[in-house]
Structure formats: C-alpha cells, structure tokens
C-alpha positions in Angstrom: 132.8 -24.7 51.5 129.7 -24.0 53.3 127.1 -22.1 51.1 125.5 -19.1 52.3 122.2 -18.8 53.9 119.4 -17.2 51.2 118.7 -14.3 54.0 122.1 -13.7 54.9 123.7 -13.5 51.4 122.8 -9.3 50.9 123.2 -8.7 54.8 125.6 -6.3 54.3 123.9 -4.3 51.4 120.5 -4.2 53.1 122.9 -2.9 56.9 124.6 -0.2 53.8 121.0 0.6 52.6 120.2 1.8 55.9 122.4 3.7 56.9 122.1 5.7 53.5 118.5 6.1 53.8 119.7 8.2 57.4 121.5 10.0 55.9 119.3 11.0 53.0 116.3 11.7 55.2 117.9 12.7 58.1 120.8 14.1 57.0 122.8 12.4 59.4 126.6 11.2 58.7 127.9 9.1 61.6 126.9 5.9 61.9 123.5 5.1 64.0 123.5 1.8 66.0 121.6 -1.2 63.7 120.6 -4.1 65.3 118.1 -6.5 63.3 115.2 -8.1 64.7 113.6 -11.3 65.0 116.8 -12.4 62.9 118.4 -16.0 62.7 120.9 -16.0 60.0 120.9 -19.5 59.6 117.0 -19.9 59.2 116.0 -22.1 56.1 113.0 -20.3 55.5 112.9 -16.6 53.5 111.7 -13.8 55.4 108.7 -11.4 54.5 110.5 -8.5 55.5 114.2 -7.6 56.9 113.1 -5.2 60.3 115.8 -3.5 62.0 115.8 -1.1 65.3 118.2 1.8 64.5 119.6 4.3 67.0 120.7 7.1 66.1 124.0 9.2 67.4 121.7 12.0 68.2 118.5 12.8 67.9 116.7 13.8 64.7 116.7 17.9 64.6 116.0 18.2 60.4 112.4 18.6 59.5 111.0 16.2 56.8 109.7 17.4 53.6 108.4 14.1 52.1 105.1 14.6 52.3 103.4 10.7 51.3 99.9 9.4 52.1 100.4 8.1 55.2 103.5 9.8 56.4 103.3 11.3 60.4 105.8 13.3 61.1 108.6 12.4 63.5 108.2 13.8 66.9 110.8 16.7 68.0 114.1 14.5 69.7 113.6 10.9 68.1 116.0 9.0 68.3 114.9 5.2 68.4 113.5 3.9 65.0 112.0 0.7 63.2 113.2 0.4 59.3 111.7 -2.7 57.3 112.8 -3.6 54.4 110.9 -5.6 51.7 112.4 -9.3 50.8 111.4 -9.4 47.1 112.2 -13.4 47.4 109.9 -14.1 50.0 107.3 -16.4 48.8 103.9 -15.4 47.5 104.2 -11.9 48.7 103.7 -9.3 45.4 105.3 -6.4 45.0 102.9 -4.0 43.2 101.8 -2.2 45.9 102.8 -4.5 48.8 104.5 -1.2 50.6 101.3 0.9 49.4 99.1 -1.8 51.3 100.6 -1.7 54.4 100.8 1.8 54.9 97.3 2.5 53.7 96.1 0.0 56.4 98.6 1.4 59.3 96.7 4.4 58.6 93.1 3.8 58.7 94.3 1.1 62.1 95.9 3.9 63.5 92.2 6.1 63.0 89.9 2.6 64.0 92.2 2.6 67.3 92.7 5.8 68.6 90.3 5.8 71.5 93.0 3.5 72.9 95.8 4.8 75.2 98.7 5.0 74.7 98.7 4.4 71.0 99.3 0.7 69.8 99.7 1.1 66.6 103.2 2.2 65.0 103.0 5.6 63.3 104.9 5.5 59.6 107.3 8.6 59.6 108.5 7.8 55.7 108.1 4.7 53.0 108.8 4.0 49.5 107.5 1.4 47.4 108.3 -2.1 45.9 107.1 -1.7 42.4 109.6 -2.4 39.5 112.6 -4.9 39.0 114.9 -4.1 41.3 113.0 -1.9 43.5 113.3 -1.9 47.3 110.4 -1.1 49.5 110.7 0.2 52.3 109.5 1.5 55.5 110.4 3.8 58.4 108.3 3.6 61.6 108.1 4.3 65.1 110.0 2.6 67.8 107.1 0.6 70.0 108.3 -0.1 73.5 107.6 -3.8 75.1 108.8 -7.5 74.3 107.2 -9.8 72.4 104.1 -11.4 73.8 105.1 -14.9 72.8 107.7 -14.8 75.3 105.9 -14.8 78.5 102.2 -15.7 77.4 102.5 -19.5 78.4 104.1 -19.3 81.5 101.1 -17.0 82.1 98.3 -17.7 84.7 94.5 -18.2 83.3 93.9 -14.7 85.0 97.2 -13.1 83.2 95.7 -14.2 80.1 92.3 -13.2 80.7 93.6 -10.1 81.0 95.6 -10.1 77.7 92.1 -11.4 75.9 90.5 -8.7 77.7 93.1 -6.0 75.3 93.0 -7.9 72.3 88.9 -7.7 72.1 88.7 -4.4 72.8 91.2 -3.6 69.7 89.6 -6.1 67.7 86.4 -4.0 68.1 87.8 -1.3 67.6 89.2 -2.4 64.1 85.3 -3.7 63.4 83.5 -0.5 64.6 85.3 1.9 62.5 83.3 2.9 59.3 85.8 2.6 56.1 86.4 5.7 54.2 84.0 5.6 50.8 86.5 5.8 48.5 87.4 2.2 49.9 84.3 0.4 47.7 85.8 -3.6 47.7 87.3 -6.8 49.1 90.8 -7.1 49.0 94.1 -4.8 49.6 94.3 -1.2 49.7 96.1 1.7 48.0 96.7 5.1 47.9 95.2 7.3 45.1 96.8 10.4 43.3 95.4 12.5 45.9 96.2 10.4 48.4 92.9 8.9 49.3 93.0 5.0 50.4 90.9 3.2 47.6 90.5 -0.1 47.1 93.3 -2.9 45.3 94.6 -6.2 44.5 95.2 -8.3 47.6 99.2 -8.6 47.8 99.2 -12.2 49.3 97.2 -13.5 46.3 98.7 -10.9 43.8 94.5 -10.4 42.5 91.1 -8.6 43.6 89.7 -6.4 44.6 86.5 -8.7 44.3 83.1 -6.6 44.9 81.4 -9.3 47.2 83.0 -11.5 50.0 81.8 -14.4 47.6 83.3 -13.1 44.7 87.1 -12.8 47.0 86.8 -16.7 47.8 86.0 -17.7 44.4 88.9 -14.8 42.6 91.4 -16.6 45.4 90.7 -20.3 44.7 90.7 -20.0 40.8 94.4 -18.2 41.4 95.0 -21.2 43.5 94.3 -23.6 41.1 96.4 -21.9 38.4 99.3 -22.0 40.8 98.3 -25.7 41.5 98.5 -26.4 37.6 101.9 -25.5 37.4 103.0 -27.1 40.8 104.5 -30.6 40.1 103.5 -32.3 43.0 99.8 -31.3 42.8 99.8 -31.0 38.6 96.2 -29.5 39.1 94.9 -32.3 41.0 93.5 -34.0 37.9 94.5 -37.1 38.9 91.1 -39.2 40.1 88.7 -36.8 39.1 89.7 -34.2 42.2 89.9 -31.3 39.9 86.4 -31.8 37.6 84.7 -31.9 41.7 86.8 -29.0 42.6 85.8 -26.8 39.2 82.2 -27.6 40.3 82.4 -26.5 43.7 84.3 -23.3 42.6 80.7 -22.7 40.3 78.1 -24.0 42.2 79.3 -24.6 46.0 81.0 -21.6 46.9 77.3 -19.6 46.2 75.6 -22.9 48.0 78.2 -22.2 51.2 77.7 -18.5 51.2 73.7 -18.7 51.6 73.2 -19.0 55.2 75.9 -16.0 55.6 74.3 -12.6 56.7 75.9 -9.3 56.8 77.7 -10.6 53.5 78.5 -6.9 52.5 80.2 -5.7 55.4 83.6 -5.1 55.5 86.4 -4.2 58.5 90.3 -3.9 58.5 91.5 -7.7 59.0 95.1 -8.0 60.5 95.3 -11.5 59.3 98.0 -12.6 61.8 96.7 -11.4 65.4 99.4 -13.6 67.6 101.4 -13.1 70.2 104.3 -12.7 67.5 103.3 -9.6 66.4 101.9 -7.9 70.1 104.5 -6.2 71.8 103.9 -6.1 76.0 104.9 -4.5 79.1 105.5 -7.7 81.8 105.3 -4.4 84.3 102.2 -3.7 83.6 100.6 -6.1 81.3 99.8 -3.6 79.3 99.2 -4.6 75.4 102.0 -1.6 74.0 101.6 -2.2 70.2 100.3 -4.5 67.4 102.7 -5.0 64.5 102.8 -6.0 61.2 100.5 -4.9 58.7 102.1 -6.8 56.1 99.3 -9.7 55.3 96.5 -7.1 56.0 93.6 -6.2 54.0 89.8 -5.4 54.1 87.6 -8.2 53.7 84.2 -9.8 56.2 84.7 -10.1 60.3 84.8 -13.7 59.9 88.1 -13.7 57.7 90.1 -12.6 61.4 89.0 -16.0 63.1 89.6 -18.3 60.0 93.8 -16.7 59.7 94.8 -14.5 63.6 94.9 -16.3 67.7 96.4 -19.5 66.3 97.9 -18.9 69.6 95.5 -17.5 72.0 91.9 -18.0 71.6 92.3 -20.4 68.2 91.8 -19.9 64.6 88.7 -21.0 63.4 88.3 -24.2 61.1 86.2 -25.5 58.7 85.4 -29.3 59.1 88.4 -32.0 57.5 88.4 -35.3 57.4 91.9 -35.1 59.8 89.9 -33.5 62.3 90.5 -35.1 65.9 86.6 -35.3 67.9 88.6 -32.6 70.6 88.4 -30.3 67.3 84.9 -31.0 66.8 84.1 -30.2 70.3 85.9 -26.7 70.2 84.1 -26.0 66.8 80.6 -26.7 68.1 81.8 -24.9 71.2 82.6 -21.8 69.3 79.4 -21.6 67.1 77.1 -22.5 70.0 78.5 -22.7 73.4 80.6 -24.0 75.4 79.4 -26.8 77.8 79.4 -26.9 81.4 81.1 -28.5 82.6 84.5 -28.1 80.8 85.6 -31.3 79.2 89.0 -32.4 80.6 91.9 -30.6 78.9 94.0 -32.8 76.6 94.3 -31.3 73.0 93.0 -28.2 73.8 93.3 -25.9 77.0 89.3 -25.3 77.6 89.0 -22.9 80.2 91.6 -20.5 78.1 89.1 -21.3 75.1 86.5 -20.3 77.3 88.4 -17.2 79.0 88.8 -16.3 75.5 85.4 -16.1 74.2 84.0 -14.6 77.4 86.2 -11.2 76.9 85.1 -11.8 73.3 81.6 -11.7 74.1 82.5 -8.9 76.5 83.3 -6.3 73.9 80.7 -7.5 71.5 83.6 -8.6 69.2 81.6 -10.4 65.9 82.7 -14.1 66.2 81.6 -17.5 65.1 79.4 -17.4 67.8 77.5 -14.7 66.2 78.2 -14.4 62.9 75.5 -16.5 61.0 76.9 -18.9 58.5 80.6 -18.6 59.2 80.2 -22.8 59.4 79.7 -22.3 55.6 82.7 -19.9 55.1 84.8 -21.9 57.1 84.6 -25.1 54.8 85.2 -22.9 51.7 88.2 -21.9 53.2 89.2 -25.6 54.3 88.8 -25.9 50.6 90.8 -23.2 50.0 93.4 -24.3 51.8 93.7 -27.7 50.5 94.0 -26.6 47.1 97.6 -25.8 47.6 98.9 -27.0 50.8 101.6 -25.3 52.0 104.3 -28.1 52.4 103.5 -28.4 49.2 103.8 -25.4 47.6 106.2 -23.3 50.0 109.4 -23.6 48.1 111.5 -23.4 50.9 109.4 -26.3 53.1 109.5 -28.4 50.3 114.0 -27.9 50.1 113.6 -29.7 53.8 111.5 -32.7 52.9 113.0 -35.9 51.4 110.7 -36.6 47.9 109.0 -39.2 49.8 107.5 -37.1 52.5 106.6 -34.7 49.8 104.9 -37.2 48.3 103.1 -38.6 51.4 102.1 -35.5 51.7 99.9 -35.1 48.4 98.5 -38.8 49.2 97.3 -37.3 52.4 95.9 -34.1 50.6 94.3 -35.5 48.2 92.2 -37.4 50.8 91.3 -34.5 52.8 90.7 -32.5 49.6 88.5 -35.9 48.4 86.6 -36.1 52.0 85.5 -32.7 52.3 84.6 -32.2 48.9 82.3 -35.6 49.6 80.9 -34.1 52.3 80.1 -30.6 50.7 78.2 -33.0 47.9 81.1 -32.5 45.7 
C-alpha cells in the first residue's frame, strides 16, 4: 500500500482550517472556493508554508475588529483572498515568532515601497502566530493579480528583461532608502512589541540573534552552524583531519580579519532574501512587475546580504571564491566587483549581456551592489564559509531521504575539500 506523501497527509485538516477561519472572521457559512498554490502533492520535499487562494461566495460585508500590528483592513467588496498557513515540519524554519517576522517586515516593505504604483507588496488583513506545541500560524493577505515571473522570463528577449531589471532595481532601492524605525536597533529578525512597535528579534531561519554588528550576525550564525554540524552524522563536527580546530580559528580571528576592508558596516535595510522570479508576480500585458511575495526568509541585516541569497535567477547571487569554482565564475565575480569587460566574453556558462543588462539598471537606480559596496569580497568568503559548514544535501533531511548512502557520502568527501581549500586560502 502506497504511503502517503509528508505534505499531503493533513490536506484535508489544513482545507477544514480554512474554511473555519472564514467563518470566524468573516462570518461567513457557505463554502468559499479553495484552490492551493504552487502545490504538488507528490513533492518529496516539505513545504515552508501551505498558501491557498480562497474565493469567497460573496463578498466580505462584516467589519473586522481584530486590531493586530500589522493588520490593514480589508477593502469594502473583497472577495479574492491569499491564506498561508505555517508548516511546523518544514526544515530549519522556527516557530517563535516566525508569523511575527513576516508580518513586521510586510509592514515596514509595504512603507519602504509605497512611492511605487500600483502597490507591489500584499497588504496582511489578519494573522496569528506559530508559538507553542501545536500552534498553527497563520496569515490572511491580499489577492495580488499577475502570474509568476518564472514562467515567461526565459523565453524573454534581452530588452523584455531589461525591462524587468529596470522594476526590480527600483524596488530594491526602494527597500535600501527607507530609514528603519528606531525601535529596530539590531541584525536579525523582527517583532512586534506590546504596543505594537516593530523591534528587533532572533532571526527565524537560524532560530538565534539579533546580533548588534553585521560581524557579530556571521559569527552568532556559524557557531549555530557548527552546533547543528556536531550533531549531524555525516559531518560529526568536521573533526576529522583537523577541519574543525581551522574552522574554530577562523570563527575567532578570520571573520574580524574578513570584515576589515567592509565600510558602511553599521548600516542596515529590509533584505528579502529570496528576490527570484518565484516569488514576482507579472502582468505579460503589460510587463508590469504586480507584486513581490514572500516575506517568509526576510530580515534586517547589511545591503550586501541581498546579493549573497536573491537573483539566483536574474542578475546572479553573489559568491565568495571555492575551490569548485569554474574560471567563467571567476570572470563574473571580478566582473561584478570591478567591471565588466568590453568586449563581452562569449556566452557559455553564463549569459553575459543579461549580466551586464543587469547591473546597468542596477547602476541606474544607484542600487548598493558588489560593485560599490567596499569589501563585500571579504563578506562573501565568510559566507562561502558559512555555507560549507553545513551543506545542504547534507543536512536537509528531506534531500538526504533521496540520496543513496554513497552519494551522501561523496558528498562530505567533496565538502570537506572545499571547506579545506578555502579555509587554506583565507590562511586557515
């Protein structure tokens, strides 16, 4: 008898849950149209959230009276919504004040981008948290019209994507421009206080911070790391070969060493954290950007930290040097941090004149990027460090369920010699 799939095993409960939260916020008895999103039932992998579009037989007439930090009232005649749902299995995501955190960052996105029109960022129209065993968090927001960008980007011409770069630098400067509230004082996650003010908290895809220096986030986030890499028993702490006496030295010496030729080390902006295509919604009509989504791994740390985790898929994450490195990755780093050459080399790896499109409407807005940001070289190869501590095939429960126990173990022979290059070439 075939088991069931890990997502699919409370579908019914979470489609019940739903429709019970309409009818205790809304006040509304038949049942509304509930059609999930961005759903394979049969997907091996645990989803961060279950998100669900939900029409409703009517439209909404009952005025709310929850009155939360963050809450916008729903607009006269609604009758399109967006309910997410917390998935308290999903992997490395902690519940403390995951809800809280997502909200609180809507919010102040929803302030740092309201010069642009129409709006791109949902409004949150009611939310509860995921604190306590048992607890489900969840989240009603506004319906954003538009398909996923993903869809239609690469069929797009250089132009059509110039275009789309020319909308995602203007809300990335948008998201660096605006000036924090003061009660926000640290690095890391976000929360709301008693009287509703957004004030700094622990970072709920490390489960730790806030840290009161950009520094001091890198070096909180690797020790948690290397706890986590203790207990993993594939990586048992990397103390095997001496990795783990070079890596406690570079966690007290080189991180400060890395961080020296960083300036503007204080300042701090809302970070999405996963700016792709995924998560931008678009009108093919009239190529129009109509929302950014997903708030979920979002927090407030340095304008560097957006290149180094967002545009995997458009303009390219930002990496710091590894021994796997291919010379075409070389070339788009230095290209980056100091130009890129003319002309183009040939396209092969890497799509140039899209990397070059990209960093042009960059440059446009005055977006902060490698190319001006002093010292992100140095941040980078902390967070190459960072990353090699726990790799994620091997530390993603439900990637390492697919690999056979000798690809798993291929795959710490291979980390441990990126993890042993780098740290030779940091003088570690």
């Amino acid at each position: 008898m075939a088991t069931t799939n890990h997502n699919h095993i409370n579908y019914q409960t979470r489609i019940d849950f739903v429709q019970n939260l309409i009818k205790e916020q809304f006040g509304i008895d038949k049942k509304p149209k509930i059609t999930p999103l961005q759903y394979d039932p049969d997907s091996p992998y645990k989803y961060n959230n279950f998100v669900y579009h939900v029409t409703l037989p009517s439209p909404i007439t009952t005025t709310q009276t929850t009155k939360k930090p963050g809450f916008v009232p729903i607009p006269a005649n609604t009758k399109d919504l967006i309910f997410r749902l917390t998935n308290s299995a999903a992997d490395g995501m902690h519940m403390a004040t995951r809800v809280e955190n997502e909200v609180a960052i809507i919010s102040l996105a929803s302030a740092a981008l309201a010069g642009i029109t129409p709006h791109v960022v949902p409004s949150v129209y009611a939310w509860s948290g995921a604190a306590g065993e048992g607890s489900q968090g969840w989240m009603i927001q506004e319906f954003m019209s538009g398909v996923p960008l993903n869809e239609s980007y690469e069929a797009m011409s250089l132009d059509e994507k110039r275009g789309v770069f020319a909308q995602i630098a203007r809300i990335l400067k948008g998201l660096q421009d605006y000036k924090l509230p003061e009660s926000i004082t640290d690095f890391g996650g976000v929360t709301f206080d008693d009287d509703g003010r957004v004030i700094s908290a622990a970072m709920t895809t490390v489960g730790a911070g806030p840290w009161e220096s950009y520094e001091a986030s890198f070096k909180g986030r690797l020790k948690v790391a290397l706890e986590k890499a203790d207990g993993n028993p594939y990586i048992k702490g990397w103390r095997a070969n001496g990795i783990r006496q070079r890596l406690d030295a570079f966690v007290e010496s080189g991180v400060s060493k890395q961080f020296e030729g960083l300036e503007s080390k204080e300042e701090r902006v809302i970070v999405h954290a996963d700016f792709t295509t995924f998560n931008i919604l678009f009108n093919p009509q009239t190529t129009r950007i109509t929302a950014l989504l997903d708030y979920d791994f979002s927090f407030i740390s340095h304008p560097s930290y957006e290149h180094l985790r967002s545009f995997s898929d458009t303009g390219g994450q930002f990496r710091g040097w590894t021994s796997s490195e291919t010379l075409s990755d070389t070339e788009v780093r230095n290209a980056k941090l100091h130009g890129f050459p003319s002309p183009l080399p040939p396209d092969g790896e890497h799509q140039w004149d899209v990397l070059k499109a990209w960093e042009e409407e960059l440059e446009r807005c005055d977006v902060k990027r490698p190319r001006n940001i002093k010292g992100m070289e140095g941040v980078a190869d902390v967070d190459s460090v960072l990353e090699g501590v726990l790799p994620f095939r091997l530390d993603n429960s439900d990637v390492l369920k697919l690999q056979s126990e000798e690809v798993v173990l291929g795959c710490r022979r291979e980390s441990e010699v990126v993890l042993d290059g780098l740290l030779t070439r940091l003088g570690y």
